[in-house]
HTML snippet that shows the backbone in 3Dmol.js (N, CA, C, O; Angstrom):
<script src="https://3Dmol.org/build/3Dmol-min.js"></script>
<div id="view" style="width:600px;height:400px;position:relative"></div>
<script>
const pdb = `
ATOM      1  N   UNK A   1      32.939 -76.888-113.403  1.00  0.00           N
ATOM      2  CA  UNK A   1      32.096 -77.936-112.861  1.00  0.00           C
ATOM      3  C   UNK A   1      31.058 -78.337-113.905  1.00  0.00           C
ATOM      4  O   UNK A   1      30.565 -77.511-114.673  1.00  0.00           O
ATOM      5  N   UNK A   2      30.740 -79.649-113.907  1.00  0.00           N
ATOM      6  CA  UNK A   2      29.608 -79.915-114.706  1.00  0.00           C
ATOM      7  C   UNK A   2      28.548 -79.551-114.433  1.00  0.00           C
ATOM      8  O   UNK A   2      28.448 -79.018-113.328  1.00  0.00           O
ATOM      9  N   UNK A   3      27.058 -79.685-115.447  1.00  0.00           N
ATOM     10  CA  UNK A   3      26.004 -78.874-115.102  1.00  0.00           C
ATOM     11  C   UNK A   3      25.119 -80.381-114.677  1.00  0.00           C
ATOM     12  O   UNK A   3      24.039 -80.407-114.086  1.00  0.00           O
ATOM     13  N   UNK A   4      25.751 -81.346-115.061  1.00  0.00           N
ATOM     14  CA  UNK A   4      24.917 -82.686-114.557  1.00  0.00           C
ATOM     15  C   UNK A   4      24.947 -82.020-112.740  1.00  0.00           C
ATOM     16  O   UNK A   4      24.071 -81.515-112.038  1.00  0.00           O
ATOM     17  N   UNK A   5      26.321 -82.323-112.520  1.00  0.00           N
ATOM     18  CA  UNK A   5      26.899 -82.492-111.129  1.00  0.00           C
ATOM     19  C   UNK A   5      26.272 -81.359-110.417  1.00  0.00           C
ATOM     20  O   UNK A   5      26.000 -81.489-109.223  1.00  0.00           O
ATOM     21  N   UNK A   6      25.965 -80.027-111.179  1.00  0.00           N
ATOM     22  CA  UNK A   6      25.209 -78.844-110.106  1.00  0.00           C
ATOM     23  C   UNK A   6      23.940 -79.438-109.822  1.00  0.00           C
ATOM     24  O   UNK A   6      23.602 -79.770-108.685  1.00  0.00           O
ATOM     25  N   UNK A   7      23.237 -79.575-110.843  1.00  0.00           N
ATOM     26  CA  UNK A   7      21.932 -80.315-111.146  1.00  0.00           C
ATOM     27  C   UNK A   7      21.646 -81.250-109.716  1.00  0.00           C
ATOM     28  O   UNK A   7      20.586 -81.110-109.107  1.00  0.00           O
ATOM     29  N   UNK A   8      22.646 -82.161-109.277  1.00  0.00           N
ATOM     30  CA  UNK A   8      22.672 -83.333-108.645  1.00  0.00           C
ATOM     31  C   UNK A   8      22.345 -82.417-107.410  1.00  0.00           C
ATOM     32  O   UNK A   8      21.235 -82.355-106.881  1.00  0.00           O
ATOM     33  N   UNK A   9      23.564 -81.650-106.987  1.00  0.00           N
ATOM     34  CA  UNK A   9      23.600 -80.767-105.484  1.00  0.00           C
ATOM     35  C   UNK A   9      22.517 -80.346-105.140  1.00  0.00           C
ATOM     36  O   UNK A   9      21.993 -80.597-104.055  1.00  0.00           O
ATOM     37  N   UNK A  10      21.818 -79.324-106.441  1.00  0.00           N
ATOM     38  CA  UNK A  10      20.524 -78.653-106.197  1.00  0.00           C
ATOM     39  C   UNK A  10      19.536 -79.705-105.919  1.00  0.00           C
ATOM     40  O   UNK A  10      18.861 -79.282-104.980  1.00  0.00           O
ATOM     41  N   UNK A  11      19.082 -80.973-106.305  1.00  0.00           N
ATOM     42  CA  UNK A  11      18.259 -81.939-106.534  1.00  0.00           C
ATOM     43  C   UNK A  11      18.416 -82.105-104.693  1.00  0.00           C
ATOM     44  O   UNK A  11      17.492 -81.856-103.918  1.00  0.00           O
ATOM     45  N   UNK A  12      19.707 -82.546-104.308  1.00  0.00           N
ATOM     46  CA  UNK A  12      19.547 -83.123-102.510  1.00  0.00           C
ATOM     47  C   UNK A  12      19.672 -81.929-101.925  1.00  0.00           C
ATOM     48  O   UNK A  12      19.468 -82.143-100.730  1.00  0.00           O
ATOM     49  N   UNK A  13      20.001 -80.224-102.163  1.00  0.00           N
ATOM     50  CA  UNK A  13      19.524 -79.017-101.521  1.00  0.00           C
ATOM     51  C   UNK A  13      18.296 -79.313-101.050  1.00  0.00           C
ATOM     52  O   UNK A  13      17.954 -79.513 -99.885  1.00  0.00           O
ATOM     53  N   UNK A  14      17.529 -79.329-102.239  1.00  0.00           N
ATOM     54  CA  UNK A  14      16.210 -79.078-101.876  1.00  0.00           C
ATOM     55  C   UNK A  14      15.894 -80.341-101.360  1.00  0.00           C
ATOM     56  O   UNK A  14      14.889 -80.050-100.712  1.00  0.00           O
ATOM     57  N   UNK A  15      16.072 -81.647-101.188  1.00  0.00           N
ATOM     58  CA  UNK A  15      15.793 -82.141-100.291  1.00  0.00           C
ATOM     59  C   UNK A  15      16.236 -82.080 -98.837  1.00  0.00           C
ATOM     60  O   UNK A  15      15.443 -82.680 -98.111  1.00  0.00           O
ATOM     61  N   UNK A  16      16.946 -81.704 -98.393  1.00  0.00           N
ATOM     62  CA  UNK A  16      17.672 -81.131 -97.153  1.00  0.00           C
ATOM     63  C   UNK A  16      17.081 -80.205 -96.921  1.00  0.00           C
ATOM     64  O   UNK A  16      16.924 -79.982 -95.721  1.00  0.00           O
ATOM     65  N   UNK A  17      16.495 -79.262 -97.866  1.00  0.00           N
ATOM     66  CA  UNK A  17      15.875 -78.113 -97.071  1.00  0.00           C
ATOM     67  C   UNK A  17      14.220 -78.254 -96.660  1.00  0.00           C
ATOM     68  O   UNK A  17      13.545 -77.597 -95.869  1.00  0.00           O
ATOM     69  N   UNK A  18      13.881 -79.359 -97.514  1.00  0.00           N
ATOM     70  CA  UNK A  18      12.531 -80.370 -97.419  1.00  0.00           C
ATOM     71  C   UNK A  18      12.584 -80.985 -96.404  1.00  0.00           C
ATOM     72  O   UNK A  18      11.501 -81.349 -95.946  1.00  0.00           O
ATOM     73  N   UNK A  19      13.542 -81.259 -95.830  1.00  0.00           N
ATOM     74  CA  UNK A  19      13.688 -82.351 -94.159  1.00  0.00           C
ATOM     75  C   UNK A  19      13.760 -80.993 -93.406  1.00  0.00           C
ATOM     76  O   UNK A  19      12.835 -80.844 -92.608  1.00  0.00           O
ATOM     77  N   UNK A  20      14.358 -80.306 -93.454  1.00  0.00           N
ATOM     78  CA  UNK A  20      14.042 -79.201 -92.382  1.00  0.00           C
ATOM     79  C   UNK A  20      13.160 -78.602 -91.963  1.00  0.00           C
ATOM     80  O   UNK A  20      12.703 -78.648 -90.820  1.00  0.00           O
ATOM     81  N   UNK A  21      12.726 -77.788 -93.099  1.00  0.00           N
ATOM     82  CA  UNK A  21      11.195 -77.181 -92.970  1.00  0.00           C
ATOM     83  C   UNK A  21      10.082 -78.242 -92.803  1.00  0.00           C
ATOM     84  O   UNK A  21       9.008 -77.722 -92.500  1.00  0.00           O
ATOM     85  N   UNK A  22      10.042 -79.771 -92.934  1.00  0.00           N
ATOM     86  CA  UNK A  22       9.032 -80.436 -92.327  1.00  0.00           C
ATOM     87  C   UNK A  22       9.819 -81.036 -90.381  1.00  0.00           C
ATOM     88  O   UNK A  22       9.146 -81.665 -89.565  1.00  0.00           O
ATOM     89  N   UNK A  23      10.788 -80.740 -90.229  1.00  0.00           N
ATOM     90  CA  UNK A  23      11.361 -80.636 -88.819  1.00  0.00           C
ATOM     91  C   UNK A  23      10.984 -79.488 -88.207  1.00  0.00           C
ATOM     92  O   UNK A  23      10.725 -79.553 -87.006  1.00  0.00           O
ATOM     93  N   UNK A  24      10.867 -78.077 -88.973  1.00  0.00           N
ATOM     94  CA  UNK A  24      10.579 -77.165 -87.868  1.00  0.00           C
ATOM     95  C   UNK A  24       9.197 -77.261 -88.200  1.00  0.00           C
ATOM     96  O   UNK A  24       8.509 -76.439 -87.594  1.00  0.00           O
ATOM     97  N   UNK A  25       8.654 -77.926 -88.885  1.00  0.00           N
ATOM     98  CA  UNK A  25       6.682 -77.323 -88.819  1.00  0.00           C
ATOM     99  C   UNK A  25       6.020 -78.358 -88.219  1.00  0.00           C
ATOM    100  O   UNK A  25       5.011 -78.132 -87.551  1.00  0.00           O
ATOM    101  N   UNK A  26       6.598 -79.838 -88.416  1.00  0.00           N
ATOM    102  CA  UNK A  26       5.830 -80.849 -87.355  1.00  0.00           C
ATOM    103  C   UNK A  26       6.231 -80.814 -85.763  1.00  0.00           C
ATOM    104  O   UNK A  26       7.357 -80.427 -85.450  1.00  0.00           O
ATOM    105  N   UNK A  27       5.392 -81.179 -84.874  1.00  0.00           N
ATOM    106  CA  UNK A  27       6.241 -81.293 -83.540  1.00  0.00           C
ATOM    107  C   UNK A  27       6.461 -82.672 -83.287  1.00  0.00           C
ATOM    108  O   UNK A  27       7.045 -83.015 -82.259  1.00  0.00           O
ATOM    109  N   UNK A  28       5.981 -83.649 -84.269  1.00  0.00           N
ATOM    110  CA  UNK A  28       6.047 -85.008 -83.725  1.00  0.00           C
ATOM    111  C   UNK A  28       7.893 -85.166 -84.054  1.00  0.00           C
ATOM    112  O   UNK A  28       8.594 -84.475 -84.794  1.00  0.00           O
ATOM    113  N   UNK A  29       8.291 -86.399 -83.141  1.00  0.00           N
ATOM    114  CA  UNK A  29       9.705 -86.796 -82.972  1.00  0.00           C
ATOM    115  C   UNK A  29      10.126 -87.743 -84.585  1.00  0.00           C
ATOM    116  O   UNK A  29       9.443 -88.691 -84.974  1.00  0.00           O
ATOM    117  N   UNK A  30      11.298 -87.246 -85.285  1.00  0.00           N
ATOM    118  CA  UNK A  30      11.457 -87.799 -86.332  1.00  0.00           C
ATOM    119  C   UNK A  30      11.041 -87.694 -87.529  1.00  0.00           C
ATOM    120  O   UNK A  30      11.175 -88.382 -88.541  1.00  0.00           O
ATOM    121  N   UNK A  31      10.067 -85.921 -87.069  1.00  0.00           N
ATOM    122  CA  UNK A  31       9.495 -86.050 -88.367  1.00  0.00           C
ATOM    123  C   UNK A  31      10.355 -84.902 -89.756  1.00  0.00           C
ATOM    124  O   UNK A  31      10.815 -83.775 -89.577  1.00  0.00           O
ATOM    125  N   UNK A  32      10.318 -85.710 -91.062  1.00  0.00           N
ATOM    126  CA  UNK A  32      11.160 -84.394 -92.040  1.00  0.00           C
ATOM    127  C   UNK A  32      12.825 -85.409 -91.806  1.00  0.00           C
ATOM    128  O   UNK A  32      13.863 -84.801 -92.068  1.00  0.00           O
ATOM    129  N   UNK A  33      12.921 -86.793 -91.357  1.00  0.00           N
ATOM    130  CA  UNK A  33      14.199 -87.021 -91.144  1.00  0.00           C
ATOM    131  C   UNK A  33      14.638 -87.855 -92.550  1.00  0.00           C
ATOM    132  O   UNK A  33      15.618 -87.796 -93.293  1.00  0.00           O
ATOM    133  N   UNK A  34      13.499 -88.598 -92.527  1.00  0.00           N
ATOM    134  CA  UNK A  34      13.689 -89.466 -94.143  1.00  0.00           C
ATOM    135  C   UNK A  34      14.296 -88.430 -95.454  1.00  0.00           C
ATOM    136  O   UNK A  34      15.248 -88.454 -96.235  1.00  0.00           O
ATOM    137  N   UNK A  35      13.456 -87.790 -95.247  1.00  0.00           N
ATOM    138  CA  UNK A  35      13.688 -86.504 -96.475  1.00  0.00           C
ATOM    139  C   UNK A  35      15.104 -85.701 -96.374  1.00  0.00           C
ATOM    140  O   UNK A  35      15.678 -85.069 -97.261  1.00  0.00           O
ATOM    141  N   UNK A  36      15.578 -85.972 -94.702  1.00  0.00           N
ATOM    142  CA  UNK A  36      16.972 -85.048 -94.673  1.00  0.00           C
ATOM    143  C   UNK A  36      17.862 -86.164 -94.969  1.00  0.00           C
ATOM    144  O   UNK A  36      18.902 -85.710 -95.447  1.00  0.00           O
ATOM    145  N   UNK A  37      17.886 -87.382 -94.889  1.00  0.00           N
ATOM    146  CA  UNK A  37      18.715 -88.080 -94.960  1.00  0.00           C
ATOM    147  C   UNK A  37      18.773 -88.568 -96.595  1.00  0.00           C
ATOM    148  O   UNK A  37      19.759 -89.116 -97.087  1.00  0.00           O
ATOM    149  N   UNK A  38      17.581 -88.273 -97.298  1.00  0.00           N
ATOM    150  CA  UNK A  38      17.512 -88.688 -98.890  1.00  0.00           C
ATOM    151  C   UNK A  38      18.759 -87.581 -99.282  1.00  0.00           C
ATOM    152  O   UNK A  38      19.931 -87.761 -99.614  1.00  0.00           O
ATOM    153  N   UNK A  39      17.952 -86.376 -99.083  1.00  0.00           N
ATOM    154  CA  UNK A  39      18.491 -84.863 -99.528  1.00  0.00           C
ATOM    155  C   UNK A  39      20.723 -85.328 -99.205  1.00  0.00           C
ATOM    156  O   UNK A  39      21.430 -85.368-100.212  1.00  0.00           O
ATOM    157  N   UNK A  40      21.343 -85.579 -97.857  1.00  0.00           N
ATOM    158  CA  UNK A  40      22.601 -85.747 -97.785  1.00  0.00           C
ATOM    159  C   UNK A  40      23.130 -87.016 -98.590  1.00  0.00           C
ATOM    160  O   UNK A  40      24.348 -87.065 -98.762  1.00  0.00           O
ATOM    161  N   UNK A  41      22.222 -88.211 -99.182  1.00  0.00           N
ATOM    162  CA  UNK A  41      22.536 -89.074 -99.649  1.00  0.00           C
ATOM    163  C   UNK A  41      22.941 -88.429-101.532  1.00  0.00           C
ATOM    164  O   UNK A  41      23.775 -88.579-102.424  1.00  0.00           O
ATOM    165  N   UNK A  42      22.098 -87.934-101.324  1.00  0.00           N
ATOM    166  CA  UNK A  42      22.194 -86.988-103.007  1.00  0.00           C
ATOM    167  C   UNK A  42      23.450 -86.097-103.116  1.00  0.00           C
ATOM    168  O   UNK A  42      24.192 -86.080-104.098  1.00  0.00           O
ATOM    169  N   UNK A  43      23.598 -85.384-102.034  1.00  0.00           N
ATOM    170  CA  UNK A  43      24.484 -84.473-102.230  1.00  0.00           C
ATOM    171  C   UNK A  43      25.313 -85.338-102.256  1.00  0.00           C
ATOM    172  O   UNK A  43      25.565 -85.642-103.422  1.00  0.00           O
ATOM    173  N   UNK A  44      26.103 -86.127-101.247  1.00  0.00           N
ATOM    174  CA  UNK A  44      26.818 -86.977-101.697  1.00  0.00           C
ATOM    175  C   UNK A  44      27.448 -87.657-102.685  1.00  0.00           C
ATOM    176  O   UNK A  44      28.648 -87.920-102.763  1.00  0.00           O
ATOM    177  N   UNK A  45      26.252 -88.024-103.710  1.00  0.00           N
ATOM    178  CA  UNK A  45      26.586 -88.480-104.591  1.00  0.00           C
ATOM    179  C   UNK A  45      27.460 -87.602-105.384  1.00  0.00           C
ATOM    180  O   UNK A  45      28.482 -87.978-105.958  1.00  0.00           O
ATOM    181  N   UNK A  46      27.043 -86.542-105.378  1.00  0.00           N
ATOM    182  CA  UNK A  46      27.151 -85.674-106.505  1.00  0.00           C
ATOM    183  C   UNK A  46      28.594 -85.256-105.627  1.00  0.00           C
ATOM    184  O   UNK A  46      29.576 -85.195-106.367  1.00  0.00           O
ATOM    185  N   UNK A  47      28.805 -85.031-104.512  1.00  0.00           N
ATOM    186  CA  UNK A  47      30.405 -84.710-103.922  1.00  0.00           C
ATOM    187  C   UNK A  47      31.327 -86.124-104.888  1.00  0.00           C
ATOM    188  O   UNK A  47      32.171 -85.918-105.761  1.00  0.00           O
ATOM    189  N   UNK A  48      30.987 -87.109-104.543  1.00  0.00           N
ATOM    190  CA  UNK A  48      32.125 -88.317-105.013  1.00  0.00           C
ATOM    191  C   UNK A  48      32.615 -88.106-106.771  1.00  0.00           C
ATOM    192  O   UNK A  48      33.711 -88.191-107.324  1.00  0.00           O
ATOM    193  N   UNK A  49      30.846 -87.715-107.422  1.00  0.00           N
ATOM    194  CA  UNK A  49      30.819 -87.538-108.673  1.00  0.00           C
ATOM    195  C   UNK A  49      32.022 -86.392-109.293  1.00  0.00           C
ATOM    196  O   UNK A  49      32.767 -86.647-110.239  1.00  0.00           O
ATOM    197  N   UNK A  50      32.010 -85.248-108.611  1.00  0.00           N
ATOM    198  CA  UNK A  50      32.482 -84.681-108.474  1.00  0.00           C
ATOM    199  C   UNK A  50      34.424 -84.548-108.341  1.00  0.00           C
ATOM    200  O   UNK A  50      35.283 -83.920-108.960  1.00  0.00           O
ATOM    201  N   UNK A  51      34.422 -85.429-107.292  1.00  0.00           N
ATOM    202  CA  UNK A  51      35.860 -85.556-107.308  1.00  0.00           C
ATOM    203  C   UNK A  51      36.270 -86.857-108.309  1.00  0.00           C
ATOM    204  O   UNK A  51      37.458 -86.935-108.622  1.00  0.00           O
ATOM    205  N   UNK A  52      35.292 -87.929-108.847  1.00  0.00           N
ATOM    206  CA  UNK A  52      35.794 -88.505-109.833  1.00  0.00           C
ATOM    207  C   UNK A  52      35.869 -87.858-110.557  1.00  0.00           C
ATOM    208  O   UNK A  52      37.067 -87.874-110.840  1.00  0.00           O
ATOM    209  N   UNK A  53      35.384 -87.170-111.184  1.00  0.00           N
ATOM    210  CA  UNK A  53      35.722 -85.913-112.334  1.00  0.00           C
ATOM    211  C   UNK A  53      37.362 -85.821-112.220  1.00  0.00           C
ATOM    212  O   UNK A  53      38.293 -86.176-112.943  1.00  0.00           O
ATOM    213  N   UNK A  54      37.262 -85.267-111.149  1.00  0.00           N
ATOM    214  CA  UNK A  54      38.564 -84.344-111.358  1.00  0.00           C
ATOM    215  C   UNK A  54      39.783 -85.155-111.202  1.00  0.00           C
ATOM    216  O   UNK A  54      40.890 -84.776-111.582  1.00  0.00           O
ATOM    217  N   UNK A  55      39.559 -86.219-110.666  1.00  0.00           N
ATOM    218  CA  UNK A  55      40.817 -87.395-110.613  1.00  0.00           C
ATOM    219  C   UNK A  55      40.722 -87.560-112.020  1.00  0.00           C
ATOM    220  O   UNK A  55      41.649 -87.074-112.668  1.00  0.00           O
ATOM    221  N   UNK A  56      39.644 -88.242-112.757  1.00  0.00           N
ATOM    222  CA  UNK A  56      39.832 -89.319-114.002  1.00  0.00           C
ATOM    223  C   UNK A  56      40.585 -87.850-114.791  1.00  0.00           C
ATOM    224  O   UNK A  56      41.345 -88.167-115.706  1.00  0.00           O
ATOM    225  N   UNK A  57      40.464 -86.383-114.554  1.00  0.00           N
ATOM    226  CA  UNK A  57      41.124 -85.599-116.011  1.00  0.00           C
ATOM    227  C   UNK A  57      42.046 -85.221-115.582  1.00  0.00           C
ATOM    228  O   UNK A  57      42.549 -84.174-115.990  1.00  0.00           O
ATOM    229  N   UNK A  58      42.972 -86.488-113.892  1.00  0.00           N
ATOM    230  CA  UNK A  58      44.321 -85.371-114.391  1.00  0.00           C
ATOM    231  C   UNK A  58      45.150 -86.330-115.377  1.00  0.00           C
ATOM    232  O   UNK A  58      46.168 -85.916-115.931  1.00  0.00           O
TER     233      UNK A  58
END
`;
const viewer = $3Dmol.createViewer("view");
viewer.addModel(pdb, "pdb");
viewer.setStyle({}, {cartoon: {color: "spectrum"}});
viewer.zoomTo();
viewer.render();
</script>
């Protein structure tokens, strides 16, 4: 795997885990959701990135 592409995962981890822990510490409705939805947009990326990799080298 590339070290860009780990780089990427870890980058929306920690945002995913940034939407959570502000979900379990606020009680207001919605709160920590922006941040979970940045955090799966990242990982994402880095999933597609990922399988372009491995298509473009067969």
């Amino acid at each position: 795997m590339d070290k860009n592409i780990i780089r990427i995962f870890i980058l929306g981890f920690i945002w995913v885990a940034t939407g959570i822990i502000i979900n379990l510490t606020k009680k207001e409705d919605g709160a920590g959701i922006l941040a979970l939805a940045i955090g799966l947009s990242i990982e994402s990326v880095a999933l597609i990135l990922f399988f372009w990799r491995k298509i473009k080298n067969k």
